[in-house]
C-alpha positions in Angstrom: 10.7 -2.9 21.2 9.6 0.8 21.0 11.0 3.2 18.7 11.6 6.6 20.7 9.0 9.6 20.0 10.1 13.0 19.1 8.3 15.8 17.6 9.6 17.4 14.5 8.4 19.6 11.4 6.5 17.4 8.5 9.0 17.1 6.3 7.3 14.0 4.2 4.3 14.4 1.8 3.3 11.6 3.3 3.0 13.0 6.5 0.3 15.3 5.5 -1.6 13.0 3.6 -2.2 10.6 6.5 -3.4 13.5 8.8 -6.3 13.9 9.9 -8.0 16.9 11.8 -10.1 16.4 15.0 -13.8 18.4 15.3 -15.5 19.7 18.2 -16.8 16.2 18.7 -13.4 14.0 20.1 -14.4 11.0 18.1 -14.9 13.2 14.6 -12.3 13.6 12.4 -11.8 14.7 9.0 -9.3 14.7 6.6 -6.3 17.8 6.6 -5.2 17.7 3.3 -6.8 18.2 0.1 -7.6 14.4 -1.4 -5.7 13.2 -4.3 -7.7 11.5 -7.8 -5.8 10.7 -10.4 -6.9 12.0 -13.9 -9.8 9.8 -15.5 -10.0 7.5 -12.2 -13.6 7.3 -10.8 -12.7 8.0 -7.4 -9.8 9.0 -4.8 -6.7 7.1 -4.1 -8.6 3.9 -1.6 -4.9 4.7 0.5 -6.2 7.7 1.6 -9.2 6.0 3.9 -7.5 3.6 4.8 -4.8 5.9 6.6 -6.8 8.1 7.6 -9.9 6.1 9.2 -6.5 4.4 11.0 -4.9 7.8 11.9 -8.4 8.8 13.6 -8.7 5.7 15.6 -5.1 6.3 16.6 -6.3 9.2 18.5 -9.0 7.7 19.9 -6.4 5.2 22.2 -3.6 5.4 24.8 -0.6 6.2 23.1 0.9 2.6 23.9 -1.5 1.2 21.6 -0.8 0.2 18.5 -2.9 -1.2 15.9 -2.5 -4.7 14.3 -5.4 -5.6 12.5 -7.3 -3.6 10.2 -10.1 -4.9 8.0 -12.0 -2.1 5.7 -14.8 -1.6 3.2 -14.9 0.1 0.1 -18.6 1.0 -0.1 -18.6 3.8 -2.7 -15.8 5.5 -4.5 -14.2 8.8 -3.1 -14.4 12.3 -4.9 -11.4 15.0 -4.4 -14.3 18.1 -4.6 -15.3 17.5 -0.6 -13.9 16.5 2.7 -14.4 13.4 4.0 -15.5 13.1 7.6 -14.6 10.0 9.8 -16.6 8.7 12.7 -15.2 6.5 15.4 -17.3 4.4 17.3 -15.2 3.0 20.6 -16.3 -0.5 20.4 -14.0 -1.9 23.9 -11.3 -0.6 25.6 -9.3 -3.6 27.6 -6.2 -4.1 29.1 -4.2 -5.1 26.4 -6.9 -4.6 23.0 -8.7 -1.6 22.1 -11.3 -2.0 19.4 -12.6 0.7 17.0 -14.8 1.1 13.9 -14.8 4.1 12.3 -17.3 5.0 9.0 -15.9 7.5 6.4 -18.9 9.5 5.3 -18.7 12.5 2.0 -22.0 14.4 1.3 -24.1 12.9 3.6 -23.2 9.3 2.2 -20.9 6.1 3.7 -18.1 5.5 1.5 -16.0 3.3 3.5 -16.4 1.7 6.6 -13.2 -0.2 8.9 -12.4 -2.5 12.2 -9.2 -1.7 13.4 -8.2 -3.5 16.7 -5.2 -2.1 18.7 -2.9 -4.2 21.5 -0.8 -2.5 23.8 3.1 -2.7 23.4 4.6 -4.8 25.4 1.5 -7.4 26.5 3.0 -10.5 25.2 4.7 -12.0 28.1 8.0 -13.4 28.6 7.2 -16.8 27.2 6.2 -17.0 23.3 6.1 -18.4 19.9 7.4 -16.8 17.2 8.5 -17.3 13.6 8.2 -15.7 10.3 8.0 -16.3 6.5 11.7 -15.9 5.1 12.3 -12.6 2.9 13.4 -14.1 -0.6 17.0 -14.3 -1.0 17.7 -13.3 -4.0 16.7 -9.1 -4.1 18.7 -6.6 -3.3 17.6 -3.7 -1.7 17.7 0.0 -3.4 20.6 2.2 -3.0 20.0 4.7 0.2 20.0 7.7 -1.8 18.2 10.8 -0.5 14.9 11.6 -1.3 12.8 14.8 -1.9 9.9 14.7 1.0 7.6 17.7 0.3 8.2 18.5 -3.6 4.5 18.1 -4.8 5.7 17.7 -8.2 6.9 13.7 -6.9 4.4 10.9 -5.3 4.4 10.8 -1.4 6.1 7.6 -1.7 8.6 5.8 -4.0 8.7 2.1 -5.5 10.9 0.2 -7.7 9.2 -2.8 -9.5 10.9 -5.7 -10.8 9.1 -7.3 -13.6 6.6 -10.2 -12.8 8.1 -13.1 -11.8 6.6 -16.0 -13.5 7.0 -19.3 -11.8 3.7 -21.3 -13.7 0.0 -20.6 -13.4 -1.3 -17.0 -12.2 -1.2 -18.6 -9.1 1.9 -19.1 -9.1 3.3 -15.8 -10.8 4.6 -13.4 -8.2 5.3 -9.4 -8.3 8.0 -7.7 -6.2 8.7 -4.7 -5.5 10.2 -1.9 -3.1 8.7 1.2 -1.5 9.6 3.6 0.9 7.8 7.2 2.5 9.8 10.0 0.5 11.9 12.4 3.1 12.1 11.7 6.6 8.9 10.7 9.1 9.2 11.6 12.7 10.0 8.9 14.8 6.4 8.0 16.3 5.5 4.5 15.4 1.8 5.7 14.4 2.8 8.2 11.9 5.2 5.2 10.4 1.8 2.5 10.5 -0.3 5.5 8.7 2.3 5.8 6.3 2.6 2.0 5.2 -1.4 1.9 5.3 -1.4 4.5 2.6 1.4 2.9 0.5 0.0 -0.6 0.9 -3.4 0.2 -1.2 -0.7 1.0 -3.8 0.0 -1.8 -6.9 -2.4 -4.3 -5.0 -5.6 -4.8 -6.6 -3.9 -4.8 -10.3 -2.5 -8.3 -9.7 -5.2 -9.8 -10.5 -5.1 -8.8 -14.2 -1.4 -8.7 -14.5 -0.5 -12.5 -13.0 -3.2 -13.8 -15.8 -1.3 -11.2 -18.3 -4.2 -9.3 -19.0 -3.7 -5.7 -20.6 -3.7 -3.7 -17.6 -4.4 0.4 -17.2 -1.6 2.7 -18.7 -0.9 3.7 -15.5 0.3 0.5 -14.1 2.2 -0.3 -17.8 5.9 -1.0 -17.5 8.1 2.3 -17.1 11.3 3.2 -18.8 14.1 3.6 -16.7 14.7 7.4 -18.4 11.0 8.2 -17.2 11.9 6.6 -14.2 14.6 8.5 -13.2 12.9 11.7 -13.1 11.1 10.9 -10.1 14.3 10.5 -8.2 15.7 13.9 -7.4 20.0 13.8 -5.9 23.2 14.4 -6.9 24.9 12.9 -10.1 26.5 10.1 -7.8 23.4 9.2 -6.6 21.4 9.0 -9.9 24.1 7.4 -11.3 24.2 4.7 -8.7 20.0 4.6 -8.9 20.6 4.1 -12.8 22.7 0.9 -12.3 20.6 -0.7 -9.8 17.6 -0.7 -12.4 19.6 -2.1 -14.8 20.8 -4.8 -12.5 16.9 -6.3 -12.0 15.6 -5.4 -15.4 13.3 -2.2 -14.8 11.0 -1.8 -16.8 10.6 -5.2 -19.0 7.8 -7.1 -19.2 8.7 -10.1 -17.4 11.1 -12.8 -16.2 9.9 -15.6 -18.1 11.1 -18.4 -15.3 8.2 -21.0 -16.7 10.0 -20.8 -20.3 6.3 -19.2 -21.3 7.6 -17.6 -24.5 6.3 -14.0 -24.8 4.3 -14.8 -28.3 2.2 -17.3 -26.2 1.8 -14.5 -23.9 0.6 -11.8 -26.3 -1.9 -14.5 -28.1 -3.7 -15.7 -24.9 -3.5 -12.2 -22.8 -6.9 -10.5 -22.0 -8.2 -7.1 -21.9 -9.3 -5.8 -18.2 -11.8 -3.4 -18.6 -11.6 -2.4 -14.6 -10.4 -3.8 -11.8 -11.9 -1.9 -8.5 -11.3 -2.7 -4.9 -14.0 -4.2 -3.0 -12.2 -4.7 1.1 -8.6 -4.5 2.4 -7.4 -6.5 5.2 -3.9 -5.3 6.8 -2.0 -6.8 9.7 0.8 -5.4 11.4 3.3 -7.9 13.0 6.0 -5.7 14.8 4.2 -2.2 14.7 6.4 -0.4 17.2 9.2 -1.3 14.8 9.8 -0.6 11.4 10.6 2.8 9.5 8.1 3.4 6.3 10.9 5.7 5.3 13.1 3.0 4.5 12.8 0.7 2.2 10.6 -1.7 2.3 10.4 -5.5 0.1 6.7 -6.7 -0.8 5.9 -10.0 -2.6 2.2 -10.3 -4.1 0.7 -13.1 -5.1 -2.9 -13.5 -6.3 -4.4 -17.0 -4.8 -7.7 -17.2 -6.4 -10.3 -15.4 -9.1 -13.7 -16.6 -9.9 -17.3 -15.1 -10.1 -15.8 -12.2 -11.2 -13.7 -11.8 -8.2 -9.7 -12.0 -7.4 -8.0 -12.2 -4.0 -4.8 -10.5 -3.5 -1.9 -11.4 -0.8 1.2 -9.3 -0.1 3.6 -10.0 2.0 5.9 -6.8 3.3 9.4 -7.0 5.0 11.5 -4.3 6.0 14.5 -4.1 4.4 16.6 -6.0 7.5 14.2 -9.2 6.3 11.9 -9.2 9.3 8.1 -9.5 7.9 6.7 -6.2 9.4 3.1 -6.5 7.7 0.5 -8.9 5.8 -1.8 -7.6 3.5 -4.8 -9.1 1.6 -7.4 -7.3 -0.7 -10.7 -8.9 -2.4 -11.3 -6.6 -6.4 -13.9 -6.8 -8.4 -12.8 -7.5 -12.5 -14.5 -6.9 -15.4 -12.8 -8.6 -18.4 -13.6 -6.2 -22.3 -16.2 -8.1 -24.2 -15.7 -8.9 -27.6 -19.1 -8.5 -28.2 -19.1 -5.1 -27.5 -16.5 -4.0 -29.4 -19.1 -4.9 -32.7 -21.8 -3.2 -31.2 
């Protein structure tokens, strides 16, 4: 099913972010916003590339096209000083699959490098399979309350964490959480897939360090639900209602402790991550003609495997009526601290 298109004013951060400009050359794109990098990170947010190296290929199809695969490479670290420009290679153009690949290049040098593959709405037939991994049963989604879409002071996005849900081994520990586009996206099912491959770069790779326990960055620490709250702008009501909600699934502590792993035997065996980068990000879309990133949206990560200093990363991402709109998987390179160098 096809979500109608209309054209309407950006009035989502988000929205701008994912857009993309096209050169004199049809198949040359760049990005039209300044890039985002977060104080003391080594490079841009990896969200950005991915969106936009999707958002250029999207321009490069039919409009009934929509892409379900996506499988990218982070080859060198992004810098907010310089545009990046995007080059899309038309690989095949079928009946029902398009295929692209499209190399993000800054100062003269590859950075990133993605496959997208597209199929055309409505090519599955009258006869076919389906089913779906189940949305857990016990969350409850975030109140609907309104949300600022173009206030710079606020992420492009929003996303309520529950604590990490730990069921065992780090293989079995799970995070949750819920995200939606701030504002209101138009209702063209590529601005909505641009959207969730921005968000979906976000809170991935960092599993790896948190199912183990390992000290992660500050920036990924627990937050308060008072420092919380300033991010969501509304009436009294609304933050009042907001304010219970996070109460009700324990914002901001630590963890559930499911596995009875008391939190002393945490803090005596948990590790120091040094960094944690990412090296690929797969993404499939299951139903990209519809879903709403401006709604909310439930993710479940788990984190499979690490070894050879290596972790792979799966999330699972339903929309908030418990269909599973979106799959995706990221490969990160850790470095665990040394003690050996903190004597040197």
């Amino acid at each position: 099913m096809s979500v109608p298109r209309t054209q309407t004013p950006a009035t989502s951060l988000i929205e701008r972010y994912t857009a993309v400009t096209q050169s004199t050359d049809k198949d040359v794109f760049t990005n039209t916003h300044a890039l985002f990098q977060a104080p003391g990170y080594r490079g841009i947010y990896g969200g950005a590339t991915i969106s936009h190296s999707l958002s250029a290929a999207q321009k490069t199809v039919p409009p009934e096209f929509y892409a379900h695969t996506l499988h990218c490479s982070f080859v060198a670290a992004g810098q907010s000083d310089s545009p990046i420009t995007y080059r899309v290679r038309r690989v095949r153009d079928g009946k029902n699959f398009v295929h692209r690949q499209v190399e993000a290049q800054q100062k003269g040098k590859t950075i990133f490098t993605a496959t997208l593959s597209f199929v055309r709405d409505g090519s599955e037939g009258r006869e076919k399979l389906e089913h779906a991994v189940n949305m857990p049963t016990d969350v409850i989604a975030p109140p609907d309350c309104p949300s600022e879409g173009i206030d710079e002071r606020f992420p492009p996005f929003e996303s309520i964490r529950y604590p990490l849900l730990r069921l065992g081994s780090a293989s079995e520990n799970r995070e949750r959480q819920w995200m939606r586009a701030r504002g209101r996206l138009p209702d063209d099912p590529h601005v909505h897939q641009s959207a969730l491959a921005y968000m979906s770069d976000s809170y991935l790779v960092g599993a790896i360090a948190r199912v183990h326990s390992a000290k992660d960055s500050p920036s990924n620490r627990p937050r308060s639900i008072k420092s919380k709250m300033r991010a969501f702008p509304g009436s009294a009501s609304d933050m009042q209602e907001m304010r219970r909600y996070l109460e009700s699934i324990g914002f901001g502590r630590v963890a559930d402790t499911v596995s009875q792993v008391s939190e002393e035997t945490v803090r005596r065996e948990q590790k120091r991550i040094d960094f944690v980068v990412s090296l690929n990000h797969s993404m499939y879309f299951h139903c990209p003609s519809a879903f709403r990133a401006d709604e909310w949206m439930f993710t479940e990560t788990e984190v499979p495997w690490t070894g050879g200093g290596r972790g792979l990363v799966t999330q699972r991402i339903w929309g908030k009526n418990g269909h599973l709109i979106a799959t995706c998987t990221q490969e990160g390179l850790v470095r665990l601290h040394s003690q050996k160098d903190e004597k040197l």
